[in-house]
N, C-alpha and C positions, 0 to 999 in steps of 0.2 A: 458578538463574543468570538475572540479569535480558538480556534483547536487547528492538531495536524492532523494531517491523512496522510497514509503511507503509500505507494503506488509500486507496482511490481511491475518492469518493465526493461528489455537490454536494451532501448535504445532510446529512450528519454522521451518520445514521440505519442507510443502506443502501448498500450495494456496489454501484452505480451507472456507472461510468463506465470506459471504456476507457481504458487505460494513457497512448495517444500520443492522447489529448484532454484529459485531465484538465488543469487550472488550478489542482487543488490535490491535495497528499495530509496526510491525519490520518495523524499520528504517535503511533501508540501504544505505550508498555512491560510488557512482558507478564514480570512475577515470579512464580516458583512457589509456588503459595498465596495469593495475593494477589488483588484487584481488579487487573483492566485499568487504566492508567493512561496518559488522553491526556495527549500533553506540548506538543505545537506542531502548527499546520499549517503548512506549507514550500509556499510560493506557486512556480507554474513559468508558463510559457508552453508550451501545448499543441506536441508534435512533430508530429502530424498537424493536416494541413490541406485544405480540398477541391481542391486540387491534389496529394496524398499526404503520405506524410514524410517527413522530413527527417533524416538521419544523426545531422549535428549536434545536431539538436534530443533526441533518444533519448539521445548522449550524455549531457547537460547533463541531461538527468529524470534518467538512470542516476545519476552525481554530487551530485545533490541530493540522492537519497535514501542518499547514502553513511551508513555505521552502523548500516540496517535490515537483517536478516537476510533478509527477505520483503518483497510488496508483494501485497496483495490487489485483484483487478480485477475488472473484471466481463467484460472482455474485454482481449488480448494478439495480437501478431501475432509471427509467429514470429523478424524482425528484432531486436525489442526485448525479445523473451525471451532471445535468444541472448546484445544488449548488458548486458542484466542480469545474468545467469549468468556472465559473462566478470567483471564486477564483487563477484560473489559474492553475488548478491542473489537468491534464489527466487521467479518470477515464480509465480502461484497463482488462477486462474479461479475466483471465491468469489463471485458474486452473491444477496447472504444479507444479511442483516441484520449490520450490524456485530457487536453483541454477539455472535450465535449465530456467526460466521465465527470470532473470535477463539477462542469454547472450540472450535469443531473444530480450529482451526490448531495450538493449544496444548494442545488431546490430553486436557483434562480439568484443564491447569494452570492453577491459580488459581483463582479462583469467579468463577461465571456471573454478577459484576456491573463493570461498565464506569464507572470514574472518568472524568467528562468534563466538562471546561467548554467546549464546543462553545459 
């Protein structure tokens, strides 16, 4: 059964980036047996700011990545785990390498190679 997972990341490679800073997340579909398959990145505007964050803003990431099952981060606070979860989204502390974070996440589905036109 195909679902996406969302990846937080500046540079396409590695799990880099906190949830309420990210400016983008990589959209990947993960099929059983299959290659990873990136489909889109979904541009936001970060919730966090050096003044803190912002409710609204967490919403509006949450909502954007409506469809992903997951969201891999390299950090999360527990506000915006909560908003996520509320939206049925599994927030997920993965600071890894994209390819190697997706066969953990996916438990050994699909093979350890990453379709990307990053």
């Amino acid at each position: 059964m195909s679902h996406l997972v969302a990846i937080a990341s500046t540079d396409g490679k590695f799990i880099n980036e906190h949830f309420g800073r990210a400016k983008k997340f990589l959209i990947f579909e993960i099929n059983e047996g299959e290659p990873f398959k990136f489909l889109e990145l979904r541009d936001t505007t970060p919730a966090c700011t050096p003044d803190g964050h912002h409710q609204d803003g967490l919403e509006q990431a949450a909502e954007l990545l409506k469809g992903c099952r997951a969201v891999l981060v390299s950090q999360i606070g527990p506000g915006a785990a909560a908003v996520l979860r509320q939206k049925g989204i599994e927030p997920l502390v993965r600071p890894n390498f994209i390819e190697d974070a997706l066969v953990e996440y996916a438990g050994g589905e699909g093979n350890k190679q990453v379709n990307t036109a990053i």
